[in-house]
KOLVEX-646592 format. One record per residue: x, z, y of N, C-alpha, C, O in turn; residue in three letters. Coordinates in steps of 0.1 Angstrom, whole numbers, padded with zeros to 4 digits, always signed. Each point is the difference from the previous one (the first is absolute). Layout:
BEGIN
XZYXZYXZYXZYala
...
//
This chain:
BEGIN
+0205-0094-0070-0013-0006+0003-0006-0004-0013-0004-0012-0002unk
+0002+0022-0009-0008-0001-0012-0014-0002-0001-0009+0001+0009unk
+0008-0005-0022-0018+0000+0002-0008+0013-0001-0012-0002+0002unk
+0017+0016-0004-0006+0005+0006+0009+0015+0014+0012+0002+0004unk
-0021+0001-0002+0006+0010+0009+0012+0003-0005+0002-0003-0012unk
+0010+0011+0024+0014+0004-0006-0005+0016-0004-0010+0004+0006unk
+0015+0002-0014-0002+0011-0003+0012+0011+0004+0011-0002-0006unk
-0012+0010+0011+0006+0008+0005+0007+0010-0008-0008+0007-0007unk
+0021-0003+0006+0000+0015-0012+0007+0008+0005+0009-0004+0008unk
-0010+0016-0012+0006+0013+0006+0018+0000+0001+0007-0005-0008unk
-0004+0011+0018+0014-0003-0005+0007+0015+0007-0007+0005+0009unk
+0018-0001-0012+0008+0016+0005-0004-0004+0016-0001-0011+0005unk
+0000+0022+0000-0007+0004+0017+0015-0005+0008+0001-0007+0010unk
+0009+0011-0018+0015-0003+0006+0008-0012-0008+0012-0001-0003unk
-0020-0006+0001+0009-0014-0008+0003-0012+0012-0007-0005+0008unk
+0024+0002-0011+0010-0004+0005-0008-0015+0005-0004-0008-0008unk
+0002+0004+0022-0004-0011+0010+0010-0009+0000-0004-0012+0004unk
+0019+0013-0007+0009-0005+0004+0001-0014-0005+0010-0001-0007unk
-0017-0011+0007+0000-0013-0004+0003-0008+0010-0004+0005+0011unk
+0010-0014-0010+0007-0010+0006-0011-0011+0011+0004-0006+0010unk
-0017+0007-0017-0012-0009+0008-0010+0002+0007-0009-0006+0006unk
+0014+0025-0008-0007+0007+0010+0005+0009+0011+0012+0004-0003unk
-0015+0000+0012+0003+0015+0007-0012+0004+0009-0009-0006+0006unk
+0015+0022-0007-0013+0008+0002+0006+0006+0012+0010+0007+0002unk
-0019-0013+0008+0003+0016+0014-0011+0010-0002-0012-0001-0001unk
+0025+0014+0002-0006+0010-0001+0002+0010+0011+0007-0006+0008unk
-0008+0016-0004+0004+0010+0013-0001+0011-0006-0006+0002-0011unk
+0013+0008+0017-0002+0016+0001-0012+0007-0001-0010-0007+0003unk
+0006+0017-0005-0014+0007+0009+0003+0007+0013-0008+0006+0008unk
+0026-0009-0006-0006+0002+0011+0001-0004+0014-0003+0006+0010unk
+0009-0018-0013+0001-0016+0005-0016+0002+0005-0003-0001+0012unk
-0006+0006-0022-0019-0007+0004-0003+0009+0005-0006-0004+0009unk
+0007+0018-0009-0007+0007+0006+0015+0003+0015+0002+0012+0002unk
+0004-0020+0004+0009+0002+0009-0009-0014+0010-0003+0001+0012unk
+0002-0009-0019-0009-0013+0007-0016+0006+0004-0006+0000+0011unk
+0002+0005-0024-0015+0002+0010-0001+0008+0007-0011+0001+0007unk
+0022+0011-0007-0004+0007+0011+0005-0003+0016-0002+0005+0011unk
+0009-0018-0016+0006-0009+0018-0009-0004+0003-0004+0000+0012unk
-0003-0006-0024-0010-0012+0003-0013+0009+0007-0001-0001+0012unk
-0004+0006-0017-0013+0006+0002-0006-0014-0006+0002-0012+0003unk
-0016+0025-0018-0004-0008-0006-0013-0006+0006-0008+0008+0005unk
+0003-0021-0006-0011-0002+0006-0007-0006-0015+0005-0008-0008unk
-0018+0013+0007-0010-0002-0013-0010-0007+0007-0007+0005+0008unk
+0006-0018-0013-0010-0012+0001-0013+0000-0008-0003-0011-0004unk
-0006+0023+0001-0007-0001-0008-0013-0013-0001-0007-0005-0009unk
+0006+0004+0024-0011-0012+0004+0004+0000+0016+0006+0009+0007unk
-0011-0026-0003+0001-0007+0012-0001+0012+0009+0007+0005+0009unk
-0019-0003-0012-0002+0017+0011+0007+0010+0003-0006+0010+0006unk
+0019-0010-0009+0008+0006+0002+0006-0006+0015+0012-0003-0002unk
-0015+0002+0012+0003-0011+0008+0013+0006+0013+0000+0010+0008unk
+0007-0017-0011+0014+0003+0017-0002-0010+0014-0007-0010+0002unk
+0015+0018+0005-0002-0016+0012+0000-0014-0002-0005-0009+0006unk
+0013+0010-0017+0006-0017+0001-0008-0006-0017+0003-0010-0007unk
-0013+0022+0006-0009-0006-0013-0007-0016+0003-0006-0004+0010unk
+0008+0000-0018-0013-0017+0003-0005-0004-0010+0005+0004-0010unk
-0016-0013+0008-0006-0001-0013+0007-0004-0012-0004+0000-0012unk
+0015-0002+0015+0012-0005-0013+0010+0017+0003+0008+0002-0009unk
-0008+0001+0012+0011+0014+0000-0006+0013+0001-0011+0002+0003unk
+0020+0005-0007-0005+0017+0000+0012+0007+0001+0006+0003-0010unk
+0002+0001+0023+0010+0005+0005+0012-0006-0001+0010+0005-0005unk
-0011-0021+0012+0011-0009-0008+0000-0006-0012+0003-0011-0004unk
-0006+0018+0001+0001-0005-0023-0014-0008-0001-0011+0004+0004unk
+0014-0017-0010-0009-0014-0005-0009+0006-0010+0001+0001-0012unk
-0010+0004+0018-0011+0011-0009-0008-0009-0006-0004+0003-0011unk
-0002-0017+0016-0007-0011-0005+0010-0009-0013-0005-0005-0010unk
+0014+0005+0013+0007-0007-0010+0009+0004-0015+0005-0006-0009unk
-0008+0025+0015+0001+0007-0008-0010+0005-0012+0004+0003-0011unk
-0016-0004+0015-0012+0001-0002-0002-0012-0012-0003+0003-0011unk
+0005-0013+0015-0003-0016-0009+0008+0000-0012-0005-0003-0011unk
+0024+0008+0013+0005+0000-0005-0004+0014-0014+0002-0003-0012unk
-0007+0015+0017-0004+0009-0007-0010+0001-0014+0001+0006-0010unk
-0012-0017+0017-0011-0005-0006+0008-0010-0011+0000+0006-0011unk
+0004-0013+0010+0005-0010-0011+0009+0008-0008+0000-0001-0012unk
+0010+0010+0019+0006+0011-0013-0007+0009-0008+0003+0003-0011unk
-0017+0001+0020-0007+0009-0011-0008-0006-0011-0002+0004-0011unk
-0001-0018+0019-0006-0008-0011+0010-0003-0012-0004+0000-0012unk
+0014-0003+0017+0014-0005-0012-0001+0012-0010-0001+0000-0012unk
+0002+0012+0021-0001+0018-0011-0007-0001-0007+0003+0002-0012unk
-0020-0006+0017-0011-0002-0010-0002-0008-0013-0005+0003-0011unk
+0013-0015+0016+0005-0011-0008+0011+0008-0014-0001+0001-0012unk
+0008+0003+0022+0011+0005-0009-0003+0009-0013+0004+0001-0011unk
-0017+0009+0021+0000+0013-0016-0011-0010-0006+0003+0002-0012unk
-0009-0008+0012-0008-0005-0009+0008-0007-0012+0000+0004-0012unk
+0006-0014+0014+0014-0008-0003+0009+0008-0012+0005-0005-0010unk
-0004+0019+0016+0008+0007-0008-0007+0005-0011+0003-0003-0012unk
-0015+0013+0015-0008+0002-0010-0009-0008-0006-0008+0005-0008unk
+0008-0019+0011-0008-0010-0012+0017-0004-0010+0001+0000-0012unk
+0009-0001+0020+0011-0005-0013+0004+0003-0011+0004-0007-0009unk
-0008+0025+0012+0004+0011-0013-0012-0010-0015+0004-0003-0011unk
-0015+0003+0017-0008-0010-0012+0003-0010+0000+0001-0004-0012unk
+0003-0006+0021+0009-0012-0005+0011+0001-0008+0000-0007-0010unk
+0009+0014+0010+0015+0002-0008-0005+0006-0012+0006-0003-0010unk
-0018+0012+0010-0005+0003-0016-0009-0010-0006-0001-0002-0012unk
-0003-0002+0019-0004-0016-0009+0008-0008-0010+0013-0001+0001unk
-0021-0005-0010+0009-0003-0013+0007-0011+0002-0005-0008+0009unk
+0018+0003-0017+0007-0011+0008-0012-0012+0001-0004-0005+0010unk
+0001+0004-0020-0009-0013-0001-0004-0001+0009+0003-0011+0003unk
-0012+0017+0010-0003+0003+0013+0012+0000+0013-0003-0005+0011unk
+0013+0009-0013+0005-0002+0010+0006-0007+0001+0006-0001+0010unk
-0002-0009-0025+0007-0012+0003-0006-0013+0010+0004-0011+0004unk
-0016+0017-0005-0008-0013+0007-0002-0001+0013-0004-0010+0006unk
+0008+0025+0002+0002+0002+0009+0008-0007+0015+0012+0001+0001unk
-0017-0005+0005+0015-0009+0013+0002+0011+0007-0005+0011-0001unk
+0016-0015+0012-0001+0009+0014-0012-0001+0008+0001+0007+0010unk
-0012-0013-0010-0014-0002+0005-0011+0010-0001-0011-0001-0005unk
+0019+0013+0012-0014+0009-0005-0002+0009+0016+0010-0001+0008unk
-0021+0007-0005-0003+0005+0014-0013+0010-0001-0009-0002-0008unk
+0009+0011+0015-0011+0012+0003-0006-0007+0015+0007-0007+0008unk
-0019+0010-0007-0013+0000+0011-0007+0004-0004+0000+0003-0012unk
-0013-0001+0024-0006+0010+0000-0018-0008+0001-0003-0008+0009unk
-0005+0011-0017-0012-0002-0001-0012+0006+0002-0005+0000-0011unk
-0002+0005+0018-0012+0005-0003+0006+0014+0002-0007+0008-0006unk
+0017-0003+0013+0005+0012-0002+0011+0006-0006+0008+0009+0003unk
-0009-0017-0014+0009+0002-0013+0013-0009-0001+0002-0011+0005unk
+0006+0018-0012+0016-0006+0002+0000-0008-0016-0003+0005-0011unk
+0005-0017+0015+0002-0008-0015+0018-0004-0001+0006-0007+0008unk
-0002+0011-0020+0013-0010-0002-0004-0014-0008-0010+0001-0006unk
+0013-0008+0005+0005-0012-0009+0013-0005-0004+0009-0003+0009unk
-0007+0002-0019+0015-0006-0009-0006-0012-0003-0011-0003-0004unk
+0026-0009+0007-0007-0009-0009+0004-0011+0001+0008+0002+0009unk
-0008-0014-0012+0012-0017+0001-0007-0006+0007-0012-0002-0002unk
+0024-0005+0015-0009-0011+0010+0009-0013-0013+0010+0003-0006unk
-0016-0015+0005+0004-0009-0006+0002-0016+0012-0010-0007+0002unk
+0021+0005+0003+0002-0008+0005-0006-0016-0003-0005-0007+0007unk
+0008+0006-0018-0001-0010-0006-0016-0003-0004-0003-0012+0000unk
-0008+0022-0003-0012-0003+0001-0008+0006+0013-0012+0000+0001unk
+0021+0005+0006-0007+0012+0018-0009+0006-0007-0010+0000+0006unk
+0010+0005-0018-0010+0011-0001+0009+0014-0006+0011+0000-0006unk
-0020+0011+0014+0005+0015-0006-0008+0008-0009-0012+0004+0001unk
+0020-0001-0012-0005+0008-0011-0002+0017+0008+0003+0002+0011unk
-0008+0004-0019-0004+0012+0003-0003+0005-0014-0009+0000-0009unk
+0027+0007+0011+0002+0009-0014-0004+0014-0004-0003+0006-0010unk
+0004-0002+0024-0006+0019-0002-0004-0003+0015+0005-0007+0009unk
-0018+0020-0008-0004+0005+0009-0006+0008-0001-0009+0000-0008unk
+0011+0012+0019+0000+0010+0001-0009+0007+0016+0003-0005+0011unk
-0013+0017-0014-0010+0003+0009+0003+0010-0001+0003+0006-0010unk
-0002+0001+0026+0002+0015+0001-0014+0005+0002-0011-0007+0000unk
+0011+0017+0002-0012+0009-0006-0001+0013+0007-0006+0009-0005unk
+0013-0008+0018+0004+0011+0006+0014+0009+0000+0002+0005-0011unk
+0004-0002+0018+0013+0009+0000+0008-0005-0009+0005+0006-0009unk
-0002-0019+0012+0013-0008-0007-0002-0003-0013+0008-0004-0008unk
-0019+0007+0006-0008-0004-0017-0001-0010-0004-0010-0006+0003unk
+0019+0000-0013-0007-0017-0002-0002+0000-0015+0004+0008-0008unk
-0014-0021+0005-0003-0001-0016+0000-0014+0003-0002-0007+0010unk
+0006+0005-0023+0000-0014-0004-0017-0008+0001-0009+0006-0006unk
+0008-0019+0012-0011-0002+0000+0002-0017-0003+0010-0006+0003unk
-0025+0000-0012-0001-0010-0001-0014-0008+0008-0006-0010-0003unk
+0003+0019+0011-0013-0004+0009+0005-0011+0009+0009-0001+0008unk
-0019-0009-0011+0005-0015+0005+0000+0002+0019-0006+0007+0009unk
+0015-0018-0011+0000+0003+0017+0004-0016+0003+0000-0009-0008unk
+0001+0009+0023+0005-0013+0006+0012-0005-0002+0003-0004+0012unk
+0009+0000-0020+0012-0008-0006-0002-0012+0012+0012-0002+0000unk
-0016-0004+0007+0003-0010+0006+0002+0002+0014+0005-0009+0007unk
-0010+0025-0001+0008+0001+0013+0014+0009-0003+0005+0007+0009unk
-0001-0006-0022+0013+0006-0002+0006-0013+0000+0011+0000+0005unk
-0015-0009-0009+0014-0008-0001+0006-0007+0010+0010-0007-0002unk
-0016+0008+0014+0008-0007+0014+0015+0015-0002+0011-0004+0001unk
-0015+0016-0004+0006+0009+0003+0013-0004-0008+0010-0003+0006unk
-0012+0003-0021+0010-0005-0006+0008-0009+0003+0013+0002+0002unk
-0021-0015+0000+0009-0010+0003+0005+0006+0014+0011-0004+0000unk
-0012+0009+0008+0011+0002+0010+0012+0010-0008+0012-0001+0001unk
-0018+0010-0006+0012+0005-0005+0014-0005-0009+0013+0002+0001unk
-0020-0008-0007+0006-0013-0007+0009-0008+0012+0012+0001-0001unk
-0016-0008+0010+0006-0003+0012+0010+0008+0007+0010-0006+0004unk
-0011+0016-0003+0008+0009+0005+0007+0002-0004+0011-0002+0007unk
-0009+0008-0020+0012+0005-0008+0012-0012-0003+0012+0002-0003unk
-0019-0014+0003+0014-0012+0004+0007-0004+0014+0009-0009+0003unk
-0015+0018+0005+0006+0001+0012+0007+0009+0004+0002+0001+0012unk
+0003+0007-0020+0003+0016+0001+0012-0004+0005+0005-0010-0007unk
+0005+0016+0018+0014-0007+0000+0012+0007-0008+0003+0012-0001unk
+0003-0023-0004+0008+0005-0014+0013+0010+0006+0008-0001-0009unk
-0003+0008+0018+0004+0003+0002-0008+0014-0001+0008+0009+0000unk
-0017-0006+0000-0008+0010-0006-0002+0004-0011+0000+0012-0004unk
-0002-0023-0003-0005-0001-0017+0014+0006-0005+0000+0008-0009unk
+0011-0013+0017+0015-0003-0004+0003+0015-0003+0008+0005-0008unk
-0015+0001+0018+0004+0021-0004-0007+0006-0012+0005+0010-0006unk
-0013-0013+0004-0002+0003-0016-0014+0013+0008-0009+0005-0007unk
+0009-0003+0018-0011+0007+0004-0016+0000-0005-0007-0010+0003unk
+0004+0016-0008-0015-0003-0004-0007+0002+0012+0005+0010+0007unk
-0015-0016-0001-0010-0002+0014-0014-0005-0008-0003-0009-0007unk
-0005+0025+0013-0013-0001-0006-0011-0010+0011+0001-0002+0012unk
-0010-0004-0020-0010-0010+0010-0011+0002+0000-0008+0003-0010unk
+0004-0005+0024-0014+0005+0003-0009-0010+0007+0007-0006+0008unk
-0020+0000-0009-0004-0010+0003-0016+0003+0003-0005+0008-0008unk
-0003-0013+0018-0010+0000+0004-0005-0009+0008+0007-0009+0006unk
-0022+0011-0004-0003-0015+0012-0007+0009+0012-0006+0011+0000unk
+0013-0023+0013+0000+0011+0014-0018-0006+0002-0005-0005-0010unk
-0002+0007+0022-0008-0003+0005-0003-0010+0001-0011-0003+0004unk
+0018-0005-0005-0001-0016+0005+0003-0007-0016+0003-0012-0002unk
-0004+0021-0005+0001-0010-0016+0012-0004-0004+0000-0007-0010unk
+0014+0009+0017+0008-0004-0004+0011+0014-0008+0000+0012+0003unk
+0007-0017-0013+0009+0010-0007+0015+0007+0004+0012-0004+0000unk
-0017+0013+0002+0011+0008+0001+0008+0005-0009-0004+0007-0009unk
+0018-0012+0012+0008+0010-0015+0014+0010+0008+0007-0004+0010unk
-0005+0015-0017+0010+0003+0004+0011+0005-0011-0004+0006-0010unk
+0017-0008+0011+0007+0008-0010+0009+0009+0007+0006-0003+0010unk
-0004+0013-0017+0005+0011+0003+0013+0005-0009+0001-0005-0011unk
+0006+0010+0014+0013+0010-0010-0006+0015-0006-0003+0008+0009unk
+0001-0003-0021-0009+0013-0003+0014+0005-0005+0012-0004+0002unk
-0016+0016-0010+0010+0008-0010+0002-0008-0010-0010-0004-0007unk
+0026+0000+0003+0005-0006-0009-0001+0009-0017-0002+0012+0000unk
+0004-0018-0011-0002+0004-0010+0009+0009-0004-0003+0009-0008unk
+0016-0010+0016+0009+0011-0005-0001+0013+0012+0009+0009+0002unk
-0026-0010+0005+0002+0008+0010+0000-0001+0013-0007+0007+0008unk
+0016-0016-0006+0009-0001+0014-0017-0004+0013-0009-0009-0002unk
+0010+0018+0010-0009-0008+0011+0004-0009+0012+0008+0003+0009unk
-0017-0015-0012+0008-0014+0007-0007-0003+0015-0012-0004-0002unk
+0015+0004+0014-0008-0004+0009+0012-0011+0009+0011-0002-0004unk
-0017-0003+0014+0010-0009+0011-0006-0013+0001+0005-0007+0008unk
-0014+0002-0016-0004-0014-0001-0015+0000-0003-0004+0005-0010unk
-0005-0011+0019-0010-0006-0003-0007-0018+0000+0005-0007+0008unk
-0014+0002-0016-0004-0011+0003-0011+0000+0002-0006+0008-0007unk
-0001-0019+0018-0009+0001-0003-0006-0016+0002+0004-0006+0009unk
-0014+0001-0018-0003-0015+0001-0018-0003-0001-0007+0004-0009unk
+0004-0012+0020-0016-0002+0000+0000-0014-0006+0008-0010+0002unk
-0022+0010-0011-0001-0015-0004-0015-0004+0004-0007+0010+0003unk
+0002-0024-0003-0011-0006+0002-0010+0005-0010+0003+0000-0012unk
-0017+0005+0016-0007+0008-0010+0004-0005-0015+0004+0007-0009unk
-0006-0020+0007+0001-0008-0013+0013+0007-0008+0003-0003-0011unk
+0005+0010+0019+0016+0002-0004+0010-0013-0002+0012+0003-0001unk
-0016-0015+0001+0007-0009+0001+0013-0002+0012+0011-0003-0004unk
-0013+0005+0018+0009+0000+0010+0006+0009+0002-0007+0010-0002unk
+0020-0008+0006+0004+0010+0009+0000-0005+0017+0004-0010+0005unk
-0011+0025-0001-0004-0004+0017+0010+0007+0000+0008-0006-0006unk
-0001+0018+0010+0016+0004+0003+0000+0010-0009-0009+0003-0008unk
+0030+0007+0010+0003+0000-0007+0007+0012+0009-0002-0001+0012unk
+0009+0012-0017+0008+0010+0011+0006+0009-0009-0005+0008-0008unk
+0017-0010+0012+0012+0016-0011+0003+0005+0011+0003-0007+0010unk
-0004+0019-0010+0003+0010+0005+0007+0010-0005-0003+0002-0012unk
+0011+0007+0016+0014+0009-0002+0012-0003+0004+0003-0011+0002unk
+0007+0022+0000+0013+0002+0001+0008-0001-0007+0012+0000+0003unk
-0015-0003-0021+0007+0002-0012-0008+0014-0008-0007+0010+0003unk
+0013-0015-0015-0008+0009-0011+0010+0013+0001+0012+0000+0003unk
-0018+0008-0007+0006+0015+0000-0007+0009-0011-0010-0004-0005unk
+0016+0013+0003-0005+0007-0017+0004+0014-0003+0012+0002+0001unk
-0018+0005-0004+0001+0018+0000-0007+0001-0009-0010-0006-0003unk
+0017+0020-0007-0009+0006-0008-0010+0008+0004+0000+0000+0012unk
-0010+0009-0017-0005+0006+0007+0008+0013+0002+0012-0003-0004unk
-0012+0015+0009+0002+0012+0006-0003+0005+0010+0003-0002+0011unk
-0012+0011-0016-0005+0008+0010+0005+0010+0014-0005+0005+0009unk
+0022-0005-0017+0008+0009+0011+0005-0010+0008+0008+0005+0009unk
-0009-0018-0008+0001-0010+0013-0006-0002+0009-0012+0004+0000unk
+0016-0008+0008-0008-0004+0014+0006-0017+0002+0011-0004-0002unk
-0022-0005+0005+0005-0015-0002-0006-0003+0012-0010+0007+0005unk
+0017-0019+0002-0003-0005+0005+0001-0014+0005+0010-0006-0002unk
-0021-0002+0008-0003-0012-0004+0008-0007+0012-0002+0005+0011unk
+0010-0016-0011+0005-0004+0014-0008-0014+0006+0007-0010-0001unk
-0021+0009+0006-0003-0011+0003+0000-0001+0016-0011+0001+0007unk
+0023-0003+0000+0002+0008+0016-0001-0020+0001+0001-0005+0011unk
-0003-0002-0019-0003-0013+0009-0012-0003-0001-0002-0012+0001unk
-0013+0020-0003-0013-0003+0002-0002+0013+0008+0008+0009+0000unk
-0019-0009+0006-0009+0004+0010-0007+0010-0007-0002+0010+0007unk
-0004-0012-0023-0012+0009-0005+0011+0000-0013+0010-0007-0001unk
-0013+0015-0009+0005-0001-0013-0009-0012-0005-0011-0003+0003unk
+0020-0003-0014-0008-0010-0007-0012+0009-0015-0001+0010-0006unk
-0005-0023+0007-0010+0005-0014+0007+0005-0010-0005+0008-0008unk
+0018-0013+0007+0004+0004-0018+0010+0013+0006+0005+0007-0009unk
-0003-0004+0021+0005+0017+0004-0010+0006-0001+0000+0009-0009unk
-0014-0010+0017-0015+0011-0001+0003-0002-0013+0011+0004-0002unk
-0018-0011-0011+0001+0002-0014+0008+0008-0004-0002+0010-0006unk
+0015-0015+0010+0010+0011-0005-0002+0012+0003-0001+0008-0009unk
-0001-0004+0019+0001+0018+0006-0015+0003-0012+0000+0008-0009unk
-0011-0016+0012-0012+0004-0005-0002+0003-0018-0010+0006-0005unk
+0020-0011+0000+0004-0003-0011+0008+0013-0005-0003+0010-0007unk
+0013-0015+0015+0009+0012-0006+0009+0010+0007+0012+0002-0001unk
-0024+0006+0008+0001+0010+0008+0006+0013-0007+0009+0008+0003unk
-0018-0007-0017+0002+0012-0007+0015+0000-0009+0004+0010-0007unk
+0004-0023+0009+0009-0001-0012+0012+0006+0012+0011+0003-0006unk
-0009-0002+0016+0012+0001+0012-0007+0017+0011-0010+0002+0007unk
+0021+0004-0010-0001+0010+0011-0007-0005+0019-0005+0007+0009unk
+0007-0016-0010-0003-0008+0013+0002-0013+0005+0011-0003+0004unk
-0021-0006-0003+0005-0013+0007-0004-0007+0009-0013-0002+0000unk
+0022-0005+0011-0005-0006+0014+0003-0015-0003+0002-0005-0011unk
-0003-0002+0023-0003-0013+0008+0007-0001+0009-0005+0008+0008unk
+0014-0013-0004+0008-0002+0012-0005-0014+0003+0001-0008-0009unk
-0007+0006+0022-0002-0008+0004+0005-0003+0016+0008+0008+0005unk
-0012-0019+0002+0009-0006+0009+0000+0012+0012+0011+0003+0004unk
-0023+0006+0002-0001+0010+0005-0005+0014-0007-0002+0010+0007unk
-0001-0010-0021-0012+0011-0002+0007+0007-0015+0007-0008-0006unk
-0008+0019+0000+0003+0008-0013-0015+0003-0004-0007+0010+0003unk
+0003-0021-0013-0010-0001-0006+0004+0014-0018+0009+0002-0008unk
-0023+0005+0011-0005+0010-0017-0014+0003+0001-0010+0000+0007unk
+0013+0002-0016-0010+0007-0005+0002+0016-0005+0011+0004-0003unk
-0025+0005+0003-0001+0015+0007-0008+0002-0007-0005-0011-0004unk
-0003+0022+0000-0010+0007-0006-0003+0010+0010+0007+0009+0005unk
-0023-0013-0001-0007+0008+0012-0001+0014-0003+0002+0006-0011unk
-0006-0002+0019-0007+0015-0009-0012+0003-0004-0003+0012+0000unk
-0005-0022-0003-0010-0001-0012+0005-0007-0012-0007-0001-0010unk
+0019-0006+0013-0001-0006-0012+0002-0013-0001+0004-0004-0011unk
-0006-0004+0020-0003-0010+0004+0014-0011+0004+0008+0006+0007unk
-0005-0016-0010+0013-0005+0004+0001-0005+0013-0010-0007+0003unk
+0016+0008+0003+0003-0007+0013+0013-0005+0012+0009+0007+0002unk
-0010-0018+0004+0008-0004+0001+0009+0003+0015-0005+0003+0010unk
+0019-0004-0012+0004+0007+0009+0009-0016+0002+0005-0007-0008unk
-0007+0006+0023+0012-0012+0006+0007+0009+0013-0006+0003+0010unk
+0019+0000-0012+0007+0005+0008+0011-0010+0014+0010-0007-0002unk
-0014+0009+0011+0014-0006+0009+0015+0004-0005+0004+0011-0002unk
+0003-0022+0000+0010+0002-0008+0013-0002+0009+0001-0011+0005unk
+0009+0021-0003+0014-0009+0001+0009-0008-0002-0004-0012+0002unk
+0012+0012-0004+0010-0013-0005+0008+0000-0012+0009-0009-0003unk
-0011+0021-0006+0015+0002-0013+0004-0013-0005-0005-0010+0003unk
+0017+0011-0011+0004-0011-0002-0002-0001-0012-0007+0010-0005unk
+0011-0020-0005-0005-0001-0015+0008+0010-0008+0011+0005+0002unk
-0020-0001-0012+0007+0010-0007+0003-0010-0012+0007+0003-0010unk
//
């Protein structure tokens, strides 16, 4: 949880997973293609896809409304995320003198259309936030450094929550040495949202099993609640001749930091699902081209 984004690095397609604080379920191919063809696949592309027992919350059984909500906040986190990544590369080349001044207090939103990063120090001690670099995209992930003045005083409720949050992080978390990237914005009602996540570790390794997520009072001063969610942290290199699969058979929908995950890093794994309480959540490439989502009626396997 640095001050800026974790950065990700290449690492052998077949390098060794076997660490002690993780494990990876993985299956056969043909474990998956022996399931969907029991299952018969059913593709949710929209509510209109409707069965008998459809209702304004479902679409053939499967929590299509809750699925839907959950979707929306991971693609946002995606959006979040490549911005994040491609403003850091100019943060880490910045000269030290610049990035020593830097806190963990930094966040992307969106203005006028446009994706802004900011780097930069919340100061407890005087509640004001510096604003050390910022950065304006310019179209197709384009950003330039900018010093066009802007509003500094509705960033800093954001800070100071962040600042708040990161002392509440539970140390038994901190305690894994995991890096968890943070994402923060304000909902409709003016209050802050933050979430942290597990991304690709520096030596590679891809970390998922744990999300947080915490709302504060617009000012950022309060925490109104607070929610971890996961089964335990788990961790794989990439390879593309795998097939992974995610075990969340105690929720109803995949969680946000599973959609991220599949949406994320689809292309690093030969294939990967969602086991959930009834359904084998993926993702599919249409035949235009297009991604889309497949929730399957699932049977019972046992853990791999």
């Amino acid at each position: 949880m640095s001050g800026v984004p974790n950065k990700r690095l290449k690492v052998p397609a077949r390098a060794d997973y076997g660490m002690n604080l993780f494990s990876a379920n993985t299956r056969s191919s043909t474990t998956c293609r022996g399931i969907a063809s029991l299952l018969g696949v059913l593709v949710f592309a929209t509510p209109g896809l409707g069965a008998a027992q459809d209702t304004p919350e479902t679409v053939g059984g499967f929590p299509y409304r809750v699925f839907s909500d959950s979707e929306a906040i991971a693609r946002w986190i995606l959006r979040y995320d490549r911005v994040a990544w491609v403003t850091s590369d100019s943060v880490l080349a910045a000269p030290e003198s610049i990035r020593s001044r830097l806190g963990q207090e930094w966040f992307c939103y969106v203005e006028g259309g446009l994706w802004h990063a900011v780097y930069g120090r919340y100061s407890p001690d005087s509640d004001r936030y510096q604003v050390v670099l910022h950065y304006q995209s310019s179209g197709n992930l384009q950003f330039r450094s900018t010093a066009l003045s802007f509003d500094t005083v509705s960033l800093l409720p954001l800070a100071r929550a962040l600042f708040r949050a990161r002392s509440t992080l539970p140390d038994s978390l901190i305690r894994t040495g995991v890096a968890f990237n943070q994402y923060v914005r304000r909902l409709s009602d003016s209050t802050i949202d933050i979430w942290y996540l597990p991304g690709q570790q520096r030596n590679g390794l891809i970390v998922w099993g744990a999300e947080i997520r915490q709302v504060y009072t617009s000012d950022g001063r309060m925490l109104l609640k607070s929610a971890i969610g996961g089964n335990g942290l788990r961790g794989i290199y990439p390879d593309t001749a795998k097939e992974l699969a995610i075990d969340e058979r105690e929720h109803d929908v995949p969680s946000v930091g599973s959609i991220f995950f599949l949406l994320s890093y689809r292309r690093a794994f030969r294939h990967i699902d969602v086991w959930t309480s009834r359904f084998l959540s993926t993702l599919a490439q249409g035949d235009s081209g297009q991604l889309v989502w497949i929730h399957a009626v699932r049977g019972g396997p046992s853990k791999n």
